[in-house]
C-alpha positions as CSV (number, residue, x, y, z in Angstrom):
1,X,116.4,73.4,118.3
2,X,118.5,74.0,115.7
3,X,116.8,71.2,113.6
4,X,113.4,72.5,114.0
5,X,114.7,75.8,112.9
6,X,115.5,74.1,109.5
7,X,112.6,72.7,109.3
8,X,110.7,75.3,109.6
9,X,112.9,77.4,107.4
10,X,112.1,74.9,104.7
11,X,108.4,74.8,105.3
12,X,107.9,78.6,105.2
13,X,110.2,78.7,101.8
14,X,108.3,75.5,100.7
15,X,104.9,77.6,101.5
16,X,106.1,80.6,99.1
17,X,107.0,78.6,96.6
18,X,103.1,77.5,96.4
19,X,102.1,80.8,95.6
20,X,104.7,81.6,93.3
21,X,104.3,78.1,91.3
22,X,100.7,77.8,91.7
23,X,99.4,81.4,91.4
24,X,97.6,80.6,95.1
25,X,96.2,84.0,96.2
26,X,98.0,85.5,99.2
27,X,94.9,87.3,100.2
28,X,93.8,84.7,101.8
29,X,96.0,84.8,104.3
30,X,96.1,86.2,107.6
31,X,99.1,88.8,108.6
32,X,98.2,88.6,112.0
33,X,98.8,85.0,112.4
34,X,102.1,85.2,110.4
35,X,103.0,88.2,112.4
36,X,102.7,86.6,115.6
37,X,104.6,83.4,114.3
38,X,107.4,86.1,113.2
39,X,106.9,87.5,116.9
40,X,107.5,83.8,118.5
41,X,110.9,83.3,115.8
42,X,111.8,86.8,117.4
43,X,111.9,86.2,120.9
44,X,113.3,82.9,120.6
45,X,115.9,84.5,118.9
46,X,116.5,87.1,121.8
47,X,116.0,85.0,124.7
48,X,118.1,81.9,123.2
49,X,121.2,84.6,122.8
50,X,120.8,86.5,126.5
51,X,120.4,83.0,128.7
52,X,124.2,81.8,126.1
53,X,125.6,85.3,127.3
54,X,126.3,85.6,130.9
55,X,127.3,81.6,130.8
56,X,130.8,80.5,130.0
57,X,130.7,76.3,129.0
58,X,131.7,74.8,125.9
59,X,128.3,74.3,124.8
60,X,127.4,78.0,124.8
61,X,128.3,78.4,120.6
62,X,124.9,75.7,120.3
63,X,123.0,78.8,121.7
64,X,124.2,81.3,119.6
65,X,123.6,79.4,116.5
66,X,120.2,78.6,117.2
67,X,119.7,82.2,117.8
68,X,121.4,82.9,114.4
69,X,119.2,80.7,112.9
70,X,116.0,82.1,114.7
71,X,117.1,85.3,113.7
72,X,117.2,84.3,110.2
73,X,113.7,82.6,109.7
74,X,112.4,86.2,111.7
75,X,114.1,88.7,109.6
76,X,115.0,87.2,106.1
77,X,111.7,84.8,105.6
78,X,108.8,85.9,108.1
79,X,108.9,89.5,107.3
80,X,109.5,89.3,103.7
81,X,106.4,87.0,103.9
82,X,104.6,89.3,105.8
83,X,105.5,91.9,103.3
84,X,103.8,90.4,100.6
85,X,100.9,89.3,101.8
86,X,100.7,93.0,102.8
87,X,101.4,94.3,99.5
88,X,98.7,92.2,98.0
89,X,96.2,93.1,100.3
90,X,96.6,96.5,99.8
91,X,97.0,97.3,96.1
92,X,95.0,100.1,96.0
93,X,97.5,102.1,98.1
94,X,100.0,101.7,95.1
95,X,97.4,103.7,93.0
96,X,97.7,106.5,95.2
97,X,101.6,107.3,94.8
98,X,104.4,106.3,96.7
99,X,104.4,108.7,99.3
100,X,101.0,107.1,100.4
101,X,102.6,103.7,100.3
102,X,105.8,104.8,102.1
103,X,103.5,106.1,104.9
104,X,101.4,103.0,105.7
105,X,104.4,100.9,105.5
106,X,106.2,102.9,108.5
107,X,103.1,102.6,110.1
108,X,103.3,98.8,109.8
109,X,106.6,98.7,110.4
110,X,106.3,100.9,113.9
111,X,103.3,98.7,115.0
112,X,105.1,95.3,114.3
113,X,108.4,96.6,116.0
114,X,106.3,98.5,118.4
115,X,104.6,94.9,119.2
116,X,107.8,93.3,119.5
117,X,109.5,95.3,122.2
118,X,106.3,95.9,123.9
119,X,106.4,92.0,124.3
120,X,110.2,91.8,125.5
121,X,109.3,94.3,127.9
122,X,106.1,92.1,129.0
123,X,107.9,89.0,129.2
124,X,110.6,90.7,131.2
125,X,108.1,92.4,133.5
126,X,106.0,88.3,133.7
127,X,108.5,86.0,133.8
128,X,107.3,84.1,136.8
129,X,104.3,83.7,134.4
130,X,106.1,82.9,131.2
131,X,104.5,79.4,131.2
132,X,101.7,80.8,130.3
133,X,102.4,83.6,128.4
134,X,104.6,80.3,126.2
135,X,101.2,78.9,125.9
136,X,98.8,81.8,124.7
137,X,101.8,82.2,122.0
138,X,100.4,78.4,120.9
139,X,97.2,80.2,119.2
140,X,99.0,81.5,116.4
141,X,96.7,79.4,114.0
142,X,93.6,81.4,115.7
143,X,93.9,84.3,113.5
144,X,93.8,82.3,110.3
145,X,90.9,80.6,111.7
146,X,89.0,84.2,112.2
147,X,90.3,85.2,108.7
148,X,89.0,82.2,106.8
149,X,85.6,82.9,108.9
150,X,85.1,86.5,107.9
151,X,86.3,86.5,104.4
152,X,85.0,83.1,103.7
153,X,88.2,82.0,102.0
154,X,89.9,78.6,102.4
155,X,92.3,76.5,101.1
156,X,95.0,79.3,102.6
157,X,97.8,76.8,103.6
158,X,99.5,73.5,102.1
159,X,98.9,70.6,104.6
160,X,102.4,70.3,104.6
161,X,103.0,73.8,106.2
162,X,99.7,73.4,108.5
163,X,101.2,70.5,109.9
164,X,105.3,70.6,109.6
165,X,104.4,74.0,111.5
166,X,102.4,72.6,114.3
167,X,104.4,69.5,114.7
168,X,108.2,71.7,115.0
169,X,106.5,74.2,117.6
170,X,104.9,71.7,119.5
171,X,107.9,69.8,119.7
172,X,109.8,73.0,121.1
173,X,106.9,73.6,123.8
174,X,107.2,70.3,124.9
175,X,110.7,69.7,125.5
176,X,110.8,73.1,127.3
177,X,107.9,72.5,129.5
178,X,107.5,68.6,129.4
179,X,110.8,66.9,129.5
180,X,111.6,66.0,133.2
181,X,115.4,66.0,132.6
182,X,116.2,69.0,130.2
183,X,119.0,71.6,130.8
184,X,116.6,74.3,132.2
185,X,116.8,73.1,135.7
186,X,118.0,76.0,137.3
187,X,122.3,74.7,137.5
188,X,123.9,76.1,134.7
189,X,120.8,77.7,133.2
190,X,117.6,79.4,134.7
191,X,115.0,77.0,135.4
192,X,112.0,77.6,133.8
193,X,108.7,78.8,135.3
194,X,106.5,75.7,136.4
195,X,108.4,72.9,134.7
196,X,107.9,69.8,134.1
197,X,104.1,70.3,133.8
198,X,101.9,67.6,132.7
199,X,99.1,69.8,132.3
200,X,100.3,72.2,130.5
201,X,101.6,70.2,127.5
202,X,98.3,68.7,127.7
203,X,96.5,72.0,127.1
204,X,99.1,73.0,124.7
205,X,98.6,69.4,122.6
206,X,95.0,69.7,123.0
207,X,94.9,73.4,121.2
208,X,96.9,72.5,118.9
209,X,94.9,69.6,118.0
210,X,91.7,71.9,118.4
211,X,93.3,74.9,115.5
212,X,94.2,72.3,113.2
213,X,90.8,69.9,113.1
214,X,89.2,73.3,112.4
215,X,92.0,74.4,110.0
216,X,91.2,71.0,108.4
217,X,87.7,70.9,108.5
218,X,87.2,74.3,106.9
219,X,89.1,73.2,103.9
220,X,86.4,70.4,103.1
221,X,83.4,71.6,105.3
222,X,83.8,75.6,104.5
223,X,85.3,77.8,106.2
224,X,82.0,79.2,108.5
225,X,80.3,75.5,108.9
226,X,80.4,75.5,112.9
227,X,79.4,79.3,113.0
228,X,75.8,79.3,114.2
229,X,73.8,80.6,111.0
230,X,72.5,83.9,113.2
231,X,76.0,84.9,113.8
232,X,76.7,84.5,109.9
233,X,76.8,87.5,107.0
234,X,74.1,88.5,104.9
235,X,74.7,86.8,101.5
236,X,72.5,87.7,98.6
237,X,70.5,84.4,97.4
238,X,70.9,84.3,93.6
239,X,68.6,81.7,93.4
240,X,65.7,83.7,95.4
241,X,62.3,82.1,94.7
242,X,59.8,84.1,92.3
243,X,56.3,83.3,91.4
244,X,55.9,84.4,88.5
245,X,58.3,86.2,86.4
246,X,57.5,89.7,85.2
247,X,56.0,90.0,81.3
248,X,58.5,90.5,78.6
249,X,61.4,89.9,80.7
250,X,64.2,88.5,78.9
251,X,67.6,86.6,79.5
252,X,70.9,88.5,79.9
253,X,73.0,86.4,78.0
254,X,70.9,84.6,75.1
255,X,67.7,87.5,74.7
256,X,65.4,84.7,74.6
257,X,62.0,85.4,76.8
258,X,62.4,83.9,80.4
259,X,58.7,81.9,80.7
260,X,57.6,80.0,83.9
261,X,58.3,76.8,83.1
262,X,62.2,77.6,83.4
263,X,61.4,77.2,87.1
264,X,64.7,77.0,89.2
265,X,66.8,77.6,86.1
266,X,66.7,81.4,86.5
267,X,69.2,83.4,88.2
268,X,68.3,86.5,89.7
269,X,70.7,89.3,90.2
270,X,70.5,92.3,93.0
271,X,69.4,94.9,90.1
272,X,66.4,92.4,89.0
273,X,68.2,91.0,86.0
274,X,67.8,87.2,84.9
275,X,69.5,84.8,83.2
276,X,69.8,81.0,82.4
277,X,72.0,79.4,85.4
278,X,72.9,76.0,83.4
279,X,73.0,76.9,80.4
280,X,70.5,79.2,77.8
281,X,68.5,77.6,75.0
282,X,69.4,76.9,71.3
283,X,66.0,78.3,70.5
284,X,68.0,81.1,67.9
285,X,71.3,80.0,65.8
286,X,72.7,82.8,66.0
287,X,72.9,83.4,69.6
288,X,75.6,80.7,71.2
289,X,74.6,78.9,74.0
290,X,75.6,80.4,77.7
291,X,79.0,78.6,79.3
292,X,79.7,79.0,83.0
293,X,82.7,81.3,81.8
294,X,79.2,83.7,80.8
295,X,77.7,83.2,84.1
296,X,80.0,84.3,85.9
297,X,81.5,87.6,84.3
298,X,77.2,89.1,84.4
299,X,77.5,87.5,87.6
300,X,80.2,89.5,88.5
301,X,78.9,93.1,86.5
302,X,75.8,93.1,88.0
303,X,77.5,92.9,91.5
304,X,79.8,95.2,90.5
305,X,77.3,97.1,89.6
306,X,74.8,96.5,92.7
């Protein structure tokens, strides 16, 4: 335990560090799903540090440390991650002084405290059932998934966190619930709700395997490509077809007269303005031809503007 804890101290600092170094935008990321990873660190913590208590053996200090060290990744890396994917998703709150700022953060902060002794207090309440509640806890890529989906971002996480992550937590799960000889077998320390279960780590493996072939796949596929195209957004079509474009109308960028025979060269924006897509023509020398950097700033001001 106390090794996966590093590890997973490392890959969440490692994680940072790509979007310090490499200006990666933390918008893209999910504070539900980092939140309920925080959540996981948190009870681990708690639970690792009551089961060390009320037992007196000479192994007890390994308990506490992993609790330390739970504690730690929870309260020194998780949050302040969660904080700053926070900040950035809401800059426009900054624009409105700090007393609106001040007040949605103590709102966040009650919600994310609130969730967290809410959960103590279900776990207490379901511990005959904390096998399962363990494995529901094992979807913590889901809302990354969701996010990627409505937002159409990928790209959010290194492969190296997607999969240090997974590999560390699954690791944990299945010594807790999988290994037929571990110390939770009810002796020194409380035995654990339906272990060893075969099953179980099989579902557990089998959704992990599941979040991260679609965690994957979104990254070189897209991140809505197994969403059934009814279910999808409404996404204006720049390239919609026209007939026959109106008389006199001209390009946005070089002025020249836009003519039939451009054909599928013409870009059409939501306010009926058109432009060369690849590129305008040299037809004038003193208009410079069109670059994608062009493109894409009218591309942008007449969204804006729509």
């Amino acid at each position: 335990m106390n090794t996966l804890t590093l590890l997973q101290l490392r890959s969440f600092l490692s994680q940072m560090r790509h979007h310090e170094e490499e200006h990666a935008t933390v918008t893209k990321l999910s504070a539900l799903g980092i939140a309920m990873q925080a959540l996981m660190d948190a009870y681990d913590s708690f639970l690792h540090l009551s089961v060390a208590a009320p037992v007196q053996v000479l192994n007890t200090y390994s308990f506490a440390v992993v609790s330390m060290l739970k504690f730690s990744l929870f309260a020194l890396v998780e949050i302040r991650y969660l904080l700053l994917i926070w900040r950035h998703q809401h800059q426009h709150m900054f624009a409105e002084g700090w007393e609106a700022v001040r007040q949605e953060l103590s709102r966040v902060y009650a919600q994310f405290y609130g969730a967290l002794v809410g959960g103590l207090i279900l776990i207490f309440i379901a511990s005959d059932y904390l096998d399962f509640v363990a494995l529901l806890m094992q979807a913590y890529w889901l809302p990354q998934i969701i996010h990627d989906v409505r937002h159409g971002s990928k790209n959010s996480f290194t492969h190296f966190f997607i999969f240090s992550i997974t590999a560390t937590r699954s690791l944990q799960f299945l010594y807790l619930w999988g290994c037929p000889a571990g110390i939770f077998d009810g002796e020194i320390y409380p035995h654990l709700p339906g272990a060893p279960s075969f099953e179980l780590c099989l579902a557990a493996v089998l959704l992990q395997v599941m979040q991260v072939s679609l965690m994957v796949s979104q990254r070189r596929l897209g991140p809505r490509w197994f969403v059934p195209w009814l279910c999808l957004p409404h996404v204006y079509n720049y390239r919609r077809f026209l007939q026959a474009p109106p008389l006199g109308s001209e390009c946005v960028i070089c002025m020249l007269e836009i003519t039939s025979e451009d054909g599928v060269q013409i870009v059409t924006t939501p306010c009926e303005h058109r432009f060369h897509v690849d590129g305008c023509k040299d037809g004038v020398s003193n208009v410079p031809k069109a670059t994608a950097s062009n493109v894409r700033q009218v591309m942008l001001r007449h969204a804006v503007n729509f």
